[in-house]
KEMIMI-184599 format. One record per atom (N, C-alpha, C, O): z, x, y. Coordinates in steps of 0.001 Angstrom, whole numbers, padded with zeros to 6 digits, always signed. Last residue first. Layout:
BEGIN
ZXY/...
END
This chain:
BEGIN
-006162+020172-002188/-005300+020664-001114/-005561+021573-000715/-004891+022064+000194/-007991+018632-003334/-008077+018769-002325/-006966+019289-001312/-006830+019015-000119/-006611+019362-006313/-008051+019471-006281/-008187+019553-004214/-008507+020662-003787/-003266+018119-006245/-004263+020067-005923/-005679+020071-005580/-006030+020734-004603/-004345+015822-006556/-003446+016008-005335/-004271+017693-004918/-005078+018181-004128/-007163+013021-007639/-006489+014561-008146/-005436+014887-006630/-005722+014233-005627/-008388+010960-009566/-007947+011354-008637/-007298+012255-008270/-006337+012223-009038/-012488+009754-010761/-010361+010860-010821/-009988+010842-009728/-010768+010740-008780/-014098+007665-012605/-014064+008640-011051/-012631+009433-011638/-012066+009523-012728/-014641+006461-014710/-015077+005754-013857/-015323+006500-012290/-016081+006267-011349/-014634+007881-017704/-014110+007364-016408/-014495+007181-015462/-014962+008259-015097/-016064+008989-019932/-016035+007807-019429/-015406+007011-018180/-015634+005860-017809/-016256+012017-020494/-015546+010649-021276/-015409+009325-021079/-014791+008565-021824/-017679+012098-017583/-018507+012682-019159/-017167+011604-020498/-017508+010623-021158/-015166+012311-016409/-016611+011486-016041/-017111+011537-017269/-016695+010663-018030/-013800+014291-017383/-013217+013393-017435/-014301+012029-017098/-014119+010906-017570/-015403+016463-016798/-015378+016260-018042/-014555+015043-018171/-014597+014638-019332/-015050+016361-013839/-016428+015740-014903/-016521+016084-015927/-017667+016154-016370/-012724+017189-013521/-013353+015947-013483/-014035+015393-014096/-013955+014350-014745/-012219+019648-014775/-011986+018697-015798/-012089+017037-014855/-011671+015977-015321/-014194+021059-012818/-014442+020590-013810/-013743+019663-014766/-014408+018945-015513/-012153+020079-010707/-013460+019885-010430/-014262+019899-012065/-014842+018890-012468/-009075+019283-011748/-009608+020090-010660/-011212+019381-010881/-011321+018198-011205/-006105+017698-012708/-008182+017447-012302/-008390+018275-011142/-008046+018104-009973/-003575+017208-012868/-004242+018206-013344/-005905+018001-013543/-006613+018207-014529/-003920+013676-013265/-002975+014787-013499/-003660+015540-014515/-004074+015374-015662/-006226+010826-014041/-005259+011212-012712/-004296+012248-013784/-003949+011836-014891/-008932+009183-013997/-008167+009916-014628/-007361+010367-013355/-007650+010322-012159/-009788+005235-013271/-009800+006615-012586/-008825+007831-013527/-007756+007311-013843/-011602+002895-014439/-010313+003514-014814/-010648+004660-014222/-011715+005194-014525/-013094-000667-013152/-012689+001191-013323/-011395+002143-013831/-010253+001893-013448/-013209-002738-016217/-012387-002594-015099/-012163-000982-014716/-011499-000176-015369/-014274-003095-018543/-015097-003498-017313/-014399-002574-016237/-015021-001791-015519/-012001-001660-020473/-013025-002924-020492/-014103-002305-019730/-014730-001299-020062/-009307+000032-021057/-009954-000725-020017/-010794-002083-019574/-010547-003034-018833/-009796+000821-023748/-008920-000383-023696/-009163-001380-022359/-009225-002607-022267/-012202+002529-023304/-012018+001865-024141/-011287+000091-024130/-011719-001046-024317/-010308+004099-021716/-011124+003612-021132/-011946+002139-022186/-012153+001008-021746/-007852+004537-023397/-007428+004173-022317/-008924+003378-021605/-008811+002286-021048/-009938+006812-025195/-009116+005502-025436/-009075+004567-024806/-009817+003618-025058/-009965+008693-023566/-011398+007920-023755/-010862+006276-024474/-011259+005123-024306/-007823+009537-022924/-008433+009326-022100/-009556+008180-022125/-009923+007296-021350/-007334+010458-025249/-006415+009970-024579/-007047+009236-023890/-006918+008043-024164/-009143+012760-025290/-009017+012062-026302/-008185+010475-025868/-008654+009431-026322/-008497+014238-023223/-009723+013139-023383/-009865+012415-024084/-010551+011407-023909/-004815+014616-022823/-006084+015054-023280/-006953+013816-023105/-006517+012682-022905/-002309+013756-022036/-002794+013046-023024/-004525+013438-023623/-005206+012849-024462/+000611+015524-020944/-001197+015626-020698/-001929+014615-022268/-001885+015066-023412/+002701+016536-021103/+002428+014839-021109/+001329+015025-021142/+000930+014042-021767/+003753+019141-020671/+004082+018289-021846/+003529+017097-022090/+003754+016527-023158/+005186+018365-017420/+004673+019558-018563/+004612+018536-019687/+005178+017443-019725/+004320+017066-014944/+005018+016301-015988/+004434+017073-017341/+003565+016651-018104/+004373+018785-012580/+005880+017764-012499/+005939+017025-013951/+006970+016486-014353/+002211+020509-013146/+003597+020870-013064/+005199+019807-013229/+006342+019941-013667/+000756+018438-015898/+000875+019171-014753/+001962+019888-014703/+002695+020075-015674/-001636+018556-018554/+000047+018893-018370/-000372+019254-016779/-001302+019961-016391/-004471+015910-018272/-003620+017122-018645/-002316+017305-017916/-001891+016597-017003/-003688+013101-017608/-004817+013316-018548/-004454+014914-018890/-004090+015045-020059/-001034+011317-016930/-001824+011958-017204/-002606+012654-018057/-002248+012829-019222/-003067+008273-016884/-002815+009651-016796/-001262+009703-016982/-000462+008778-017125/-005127+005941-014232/-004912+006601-015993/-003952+008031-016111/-004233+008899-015285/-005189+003818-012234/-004890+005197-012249/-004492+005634-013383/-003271+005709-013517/-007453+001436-012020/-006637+001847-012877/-006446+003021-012769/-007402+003701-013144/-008622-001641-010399/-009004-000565-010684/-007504+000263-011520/-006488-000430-011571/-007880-003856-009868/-009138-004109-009248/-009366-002457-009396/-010179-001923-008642/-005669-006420-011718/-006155-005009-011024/-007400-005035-010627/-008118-006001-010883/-004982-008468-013070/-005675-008787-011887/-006085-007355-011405/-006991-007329-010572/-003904-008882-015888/-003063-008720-014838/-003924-009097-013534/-003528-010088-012920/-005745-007661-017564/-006034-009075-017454/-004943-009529-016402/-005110-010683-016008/-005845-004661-016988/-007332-005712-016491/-006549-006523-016064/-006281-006633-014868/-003193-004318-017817/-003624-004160-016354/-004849-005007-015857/-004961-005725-014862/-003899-004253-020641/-002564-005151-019655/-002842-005283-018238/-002700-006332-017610/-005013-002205-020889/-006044-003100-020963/-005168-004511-020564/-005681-005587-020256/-003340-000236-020197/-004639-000455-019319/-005288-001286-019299/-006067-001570-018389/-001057-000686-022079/-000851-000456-020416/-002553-000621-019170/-002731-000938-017994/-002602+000846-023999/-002365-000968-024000/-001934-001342-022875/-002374-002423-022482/-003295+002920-023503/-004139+002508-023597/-004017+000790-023380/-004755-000083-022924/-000895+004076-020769/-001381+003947-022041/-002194+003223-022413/-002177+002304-021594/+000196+004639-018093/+000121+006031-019080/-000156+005544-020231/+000190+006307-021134/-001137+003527-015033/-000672+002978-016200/-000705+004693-017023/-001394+005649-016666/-001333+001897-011987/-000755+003471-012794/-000421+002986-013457/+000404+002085-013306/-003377-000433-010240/-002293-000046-011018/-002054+001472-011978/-003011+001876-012638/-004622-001499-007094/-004848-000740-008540/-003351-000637-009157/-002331-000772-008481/-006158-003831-005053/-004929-003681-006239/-005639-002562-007312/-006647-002632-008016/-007807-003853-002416/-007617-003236-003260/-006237-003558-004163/-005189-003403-003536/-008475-007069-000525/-007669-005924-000289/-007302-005188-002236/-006720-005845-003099/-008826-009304-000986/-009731-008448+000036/-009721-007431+000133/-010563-006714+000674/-007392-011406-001609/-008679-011085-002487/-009229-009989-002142/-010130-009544-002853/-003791-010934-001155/-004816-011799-000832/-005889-011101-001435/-005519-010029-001913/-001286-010047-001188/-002057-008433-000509/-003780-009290-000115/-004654-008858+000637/+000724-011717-002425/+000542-011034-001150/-000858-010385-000319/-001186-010356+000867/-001118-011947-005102/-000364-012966-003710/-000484-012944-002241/-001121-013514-001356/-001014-009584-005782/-002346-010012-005489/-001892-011453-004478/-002343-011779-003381/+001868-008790-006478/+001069-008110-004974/-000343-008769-004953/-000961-008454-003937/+002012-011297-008044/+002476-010762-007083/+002111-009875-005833/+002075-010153-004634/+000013-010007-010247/+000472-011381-009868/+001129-011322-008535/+000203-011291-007724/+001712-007264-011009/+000352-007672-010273/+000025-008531-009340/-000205-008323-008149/+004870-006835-010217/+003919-007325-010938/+002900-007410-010164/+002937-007582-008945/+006341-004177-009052/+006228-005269-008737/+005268-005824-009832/+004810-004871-010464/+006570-001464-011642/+006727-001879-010188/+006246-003708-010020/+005837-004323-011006/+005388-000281-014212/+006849-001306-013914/+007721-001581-012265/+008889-001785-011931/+003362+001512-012968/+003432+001086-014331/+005527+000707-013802/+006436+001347-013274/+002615+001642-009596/+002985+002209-010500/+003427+001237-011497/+003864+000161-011088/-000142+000001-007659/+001581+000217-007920/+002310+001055-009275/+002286+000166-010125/-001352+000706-004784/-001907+001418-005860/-000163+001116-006391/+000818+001658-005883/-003276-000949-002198/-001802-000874-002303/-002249-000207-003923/-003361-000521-004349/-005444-001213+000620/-004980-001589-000452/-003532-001269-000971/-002615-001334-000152/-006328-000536+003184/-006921-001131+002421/-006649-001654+001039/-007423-002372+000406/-003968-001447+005706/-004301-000317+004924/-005576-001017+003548/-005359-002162+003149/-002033-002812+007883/-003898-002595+007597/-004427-001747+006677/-005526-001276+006970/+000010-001994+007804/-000740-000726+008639/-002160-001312+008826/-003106-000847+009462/+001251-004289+006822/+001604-003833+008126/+000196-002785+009113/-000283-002791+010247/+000196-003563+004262/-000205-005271+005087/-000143-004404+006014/-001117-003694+006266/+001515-001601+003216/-000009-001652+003182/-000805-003072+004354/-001886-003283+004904/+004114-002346+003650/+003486-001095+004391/+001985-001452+004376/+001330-001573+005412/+004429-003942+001665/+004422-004350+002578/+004028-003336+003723/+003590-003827+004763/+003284-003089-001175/+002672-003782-000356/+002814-004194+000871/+001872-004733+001451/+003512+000108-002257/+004250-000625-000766/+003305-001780+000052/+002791-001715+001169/+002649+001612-004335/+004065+000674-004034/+004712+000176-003307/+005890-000179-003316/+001005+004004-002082/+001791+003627-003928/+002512+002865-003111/+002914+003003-001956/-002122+003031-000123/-000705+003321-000321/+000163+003252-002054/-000171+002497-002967/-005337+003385+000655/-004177+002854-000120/-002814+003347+000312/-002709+004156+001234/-007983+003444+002827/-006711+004365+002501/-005618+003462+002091/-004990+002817+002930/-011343+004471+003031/-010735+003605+002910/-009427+004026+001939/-009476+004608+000855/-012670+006336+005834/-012410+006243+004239/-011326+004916+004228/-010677+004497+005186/-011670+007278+008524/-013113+006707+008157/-013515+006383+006789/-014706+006153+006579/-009529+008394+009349/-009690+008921+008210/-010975+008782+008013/-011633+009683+007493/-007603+006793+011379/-008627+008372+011765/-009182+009098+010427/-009276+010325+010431/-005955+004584+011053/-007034+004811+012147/-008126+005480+012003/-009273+005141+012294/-005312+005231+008433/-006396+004005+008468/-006603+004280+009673/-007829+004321+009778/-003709+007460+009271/-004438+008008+008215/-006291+006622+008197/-007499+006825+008067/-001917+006061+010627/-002610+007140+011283/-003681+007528+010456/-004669+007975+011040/-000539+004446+008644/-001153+003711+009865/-001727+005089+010326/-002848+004582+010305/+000627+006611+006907/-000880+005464+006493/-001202+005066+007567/-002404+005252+007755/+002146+007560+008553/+000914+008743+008120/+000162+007858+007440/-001017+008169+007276/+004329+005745+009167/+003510+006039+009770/+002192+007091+009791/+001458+007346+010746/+004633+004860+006541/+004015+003745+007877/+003525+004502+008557/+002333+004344+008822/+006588+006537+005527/+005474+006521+005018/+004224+005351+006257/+003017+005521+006431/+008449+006466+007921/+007763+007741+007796/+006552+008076+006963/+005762+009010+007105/+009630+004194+007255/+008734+004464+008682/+008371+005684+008441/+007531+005894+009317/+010500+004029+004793/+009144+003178+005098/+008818+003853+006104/+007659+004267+006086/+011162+007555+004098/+011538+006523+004618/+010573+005578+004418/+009586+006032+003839/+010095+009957+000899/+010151+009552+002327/+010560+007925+002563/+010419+007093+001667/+009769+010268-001385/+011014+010667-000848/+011167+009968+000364/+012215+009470+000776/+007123+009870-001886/+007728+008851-003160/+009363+009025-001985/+010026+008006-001790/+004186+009027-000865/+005219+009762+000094/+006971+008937-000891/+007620+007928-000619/+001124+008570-000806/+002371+008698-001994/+003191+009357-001384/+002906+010553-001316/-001904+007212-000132/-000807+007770+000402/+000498+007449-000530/+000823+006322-000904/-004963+007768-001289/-003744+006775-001705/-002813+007756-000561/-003133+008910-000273/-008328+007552-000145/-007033+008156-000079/-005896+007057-000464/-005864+005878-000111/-011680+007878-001112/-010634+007241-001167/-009114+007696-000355/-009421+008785+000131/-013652+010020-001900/-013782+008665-001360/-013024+007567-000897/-013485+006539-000400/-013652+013383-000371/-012838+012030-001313/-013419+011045-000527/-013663+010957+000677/-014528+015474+000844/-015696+014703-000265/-014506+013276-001051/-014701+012523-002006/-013606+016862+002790/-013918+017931+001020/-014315+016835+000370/-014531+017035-000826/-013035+015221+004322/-014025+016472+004644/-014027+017061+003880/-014542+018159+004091/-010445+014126+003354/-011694+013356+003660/-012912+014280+003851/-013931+013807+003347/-009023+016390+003172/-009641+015636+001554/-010671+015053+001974/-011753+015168+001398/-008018+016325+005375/-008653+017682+004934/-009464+016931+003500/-010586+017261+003115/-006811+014038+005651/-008204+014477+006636/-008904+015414+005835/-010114+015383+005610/-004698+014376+004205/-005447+012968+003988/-006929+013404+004438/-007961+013198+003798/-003029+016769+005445/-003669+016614+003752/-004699+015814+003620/-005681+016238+003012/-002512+015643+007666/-003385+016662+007606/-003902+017026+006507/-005020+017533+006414/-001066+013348+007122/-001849+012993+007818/-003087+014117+007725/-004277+013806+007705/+000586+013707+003795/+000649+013566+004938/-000688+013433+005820/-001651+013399+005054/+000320+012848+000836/+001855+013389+001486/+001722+013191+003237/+002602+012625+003885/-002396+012347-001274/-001719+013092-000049/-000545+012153+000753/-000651+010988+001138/-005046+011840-003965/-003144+011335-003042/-002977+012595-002418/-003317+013685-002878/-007883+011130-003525/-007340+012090-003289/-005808+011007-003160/-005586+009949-002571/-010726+009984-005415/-009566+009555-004660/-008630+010752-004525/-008594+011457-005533/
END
């Protein structure tokens, strides 16, 4: 899964191999995030989330909605968003993940797994990691912060399910 900011980020990821795209535009307006998901679900050919905006995600048609750890409740966007349509959740802890299964998620942004730039200091290592998957269950857990290509698949190799990374496809 790749997160990208904008329409030319989203594409360029799609043609470097992501299976996925979240759109995370945390500064930006609704209509400015509306409109690089609605462009992104026309012309991407991948199937394209959004953070925290179930109602963007309806609007555009978007395939799902990805909400961050104390955003709307699950319960709730599964309401809304109906059986069909992706729910994942961002969680930073093992009990946060296995909260998430029984919540309704339909997958789990873990992390982060190493120090990035925006959150020095936090990198919870594999160790961390393998936990979190552990706590998971059944339910995919994707690693997310600071995944380039190998600490993907060293993040695969601990058990995760896939990663999602911003740098890796920029």
């Amino acid at each position: 899964m790749a997160v990208t900011e904008s329409v030319a980020g989203g594409l360029r990821a799609a043609s470097l191999g992501a299976t996925h795209l979240l759109v995370r535009k945390p500064r930006a307006s609704a209509a400015e995030q509306y409109q690089v998901l609605s462009e992104l679900v026309a012309r991407a050919g991948l199937p394209v989330l959004v953070r925290g905006r179930v109602d963007l995600a309806l609007a555009a048609g978007a395939a799902g909605v990805n909400l961050p750890e104390g955003d709307l409740p699950l319960s709730a966007a599964r309401r809304l968003l109906g059986e069909d349509r992706l729910l994942g959740s961002s969680v930073h802890s093992p009990a946060a993940a296995a909260e998430a299964g029984r919540a309704g998620a339909d997958f789990i942004l873990f992390g982060p797994v190493f120090e990035t730039p925006a959150h020095p200091g936090r990198g919870v290592g594999l160790v961390g990691l393998r936990k979190a998957v552990r706590a998971a269950g059944s339910l995919p857990l994707l690693a997310i912060g600071g995944i380039d290509r190998e600490r993907g698949e060293a993040c695969l190799a601990a058990g995760a399910a896939g990663y999602a990374a911003i740098r890796l496809f920029a």
